[in-house]
N, C-alpha and C positions, 0 to 999 in steps of 0.2 A: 810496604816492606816484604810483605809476601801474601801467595792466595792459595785457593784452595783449588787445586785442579779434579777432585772430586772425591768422595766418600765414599769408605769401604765398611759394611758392617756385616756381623757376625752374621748373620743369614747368607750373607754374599761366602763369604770364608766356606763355611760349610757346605752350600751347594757346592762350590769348586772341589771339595770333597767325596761327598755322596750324591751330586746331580739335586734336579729341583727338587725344591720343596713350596708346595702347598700351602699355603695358609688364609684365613679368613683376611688379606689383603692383598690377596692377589686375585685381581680383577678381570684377568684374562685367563684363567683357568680355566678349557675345557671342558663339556661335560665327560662321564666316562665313557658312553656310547654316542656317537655322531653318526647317523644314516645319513648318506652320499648318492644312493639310489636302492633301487628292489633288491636287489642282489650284493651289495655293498656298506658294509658299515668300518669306521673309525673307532679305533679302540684305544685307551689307554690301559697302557703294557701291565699296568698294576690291578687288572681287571681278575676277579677270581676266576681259577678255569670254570668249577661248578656255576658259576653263576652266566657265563656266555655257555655252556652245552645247557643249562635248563630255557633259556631266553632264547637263544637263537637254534636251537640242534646243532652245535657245533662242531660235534664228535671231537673233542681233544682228548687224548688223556691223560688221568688224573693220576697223579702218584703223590708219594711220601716224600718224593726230594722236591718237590717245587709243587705252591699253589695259584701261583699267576701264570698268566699270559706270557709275560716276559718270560719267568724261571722257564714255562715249559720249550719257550724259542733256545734259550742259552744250554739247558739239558739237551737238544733234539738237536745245534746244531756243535755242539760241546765247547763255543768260544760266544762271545758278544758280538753279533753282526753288528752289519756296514747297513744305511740307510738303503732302500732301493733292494736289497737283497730278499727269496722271493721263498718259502718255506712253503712246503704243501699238505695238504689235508686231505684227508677222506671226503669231506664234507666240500675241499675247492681249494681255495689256497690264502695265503696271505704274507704280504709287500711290508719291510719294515717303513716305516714311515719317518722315525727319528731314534736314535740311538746316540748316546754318548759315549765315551770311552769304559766306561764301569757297568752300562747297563742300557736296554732298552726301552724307550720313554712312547712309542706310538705305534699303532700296527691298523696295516688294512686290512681286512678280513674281506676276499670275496667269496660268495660261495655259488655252487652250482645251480641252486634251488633258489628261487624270490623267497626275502625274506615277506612279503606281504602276509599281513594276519597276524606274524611272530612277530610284530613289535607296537609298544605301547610307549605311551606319553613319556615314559621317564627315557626315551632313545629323544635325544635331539634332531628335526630336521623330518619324525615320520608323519610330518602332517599330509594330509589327499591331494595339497597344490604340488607336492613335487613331483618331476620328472623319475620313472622309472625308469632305466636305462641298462642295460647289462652291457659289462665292460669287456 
């Protein structure tokens, strides 16, 4: 007499709201830094600035209106960027990677200098089999 075409729960609700969320069962979660090569790493947006310029020399800077990655992309470029859109640095540049309508979810950090040396275990991907490569 009828079925179920599929199930919406309050997690589902909410992200449509404020974008992903996180949680201890979500399996595919990212780590927050992903090395891609020497010169290259994956960030997620929700990364503190202080904590990519002490890990990486990132030169961002650090203000009172925004503590992440993302807030300093949507201060710098005064709306929510488009995927692909290419923001620049001191230190080199960086490509949004994913972005939702409310906010930005991924960024690629290249920078001008190999990161070699400046990164440790907790980067996903810095182990000595990978390819260095500058992009």
């Amino acid at each position: 007499y009828g079925g179920t075409a599929g199930l919406v729960t309050l997690e589902d609700l909410v992200e449509e709201l404020v974008g992903e969320i996180y949680d201890e069962f979500d399996l595919d979660h990212d780590k927050k830094f992903r090395r891609l090569n020497g010169f290259t790493i994956s960030v997620d947006a929700m990364a503190e600035i202080d904590e990519l310029n002490e890990k990486f020399s990132a030169s961002i800077p650090e203000s009172e209106t925004y503590s992440t990655l993302g807030g300093y992309i949507i201060e710098k470029l005064g709306r929510i960027p488009v995927a692909g859109e290419v923001v620049k640095l001191d230190s080199g540049r960086m490509i949004i990677e994913k972005a939702s309508r409310k906010r930005v979810i991924r960024v690629k950090l290249i920078f001008r200098e190999s990161l070699n040396g400046k990164l440790d275990d907790s980067v996903s991907g810095s182990k000595e089999n990978q390819a260095d490569k500058k992009l």
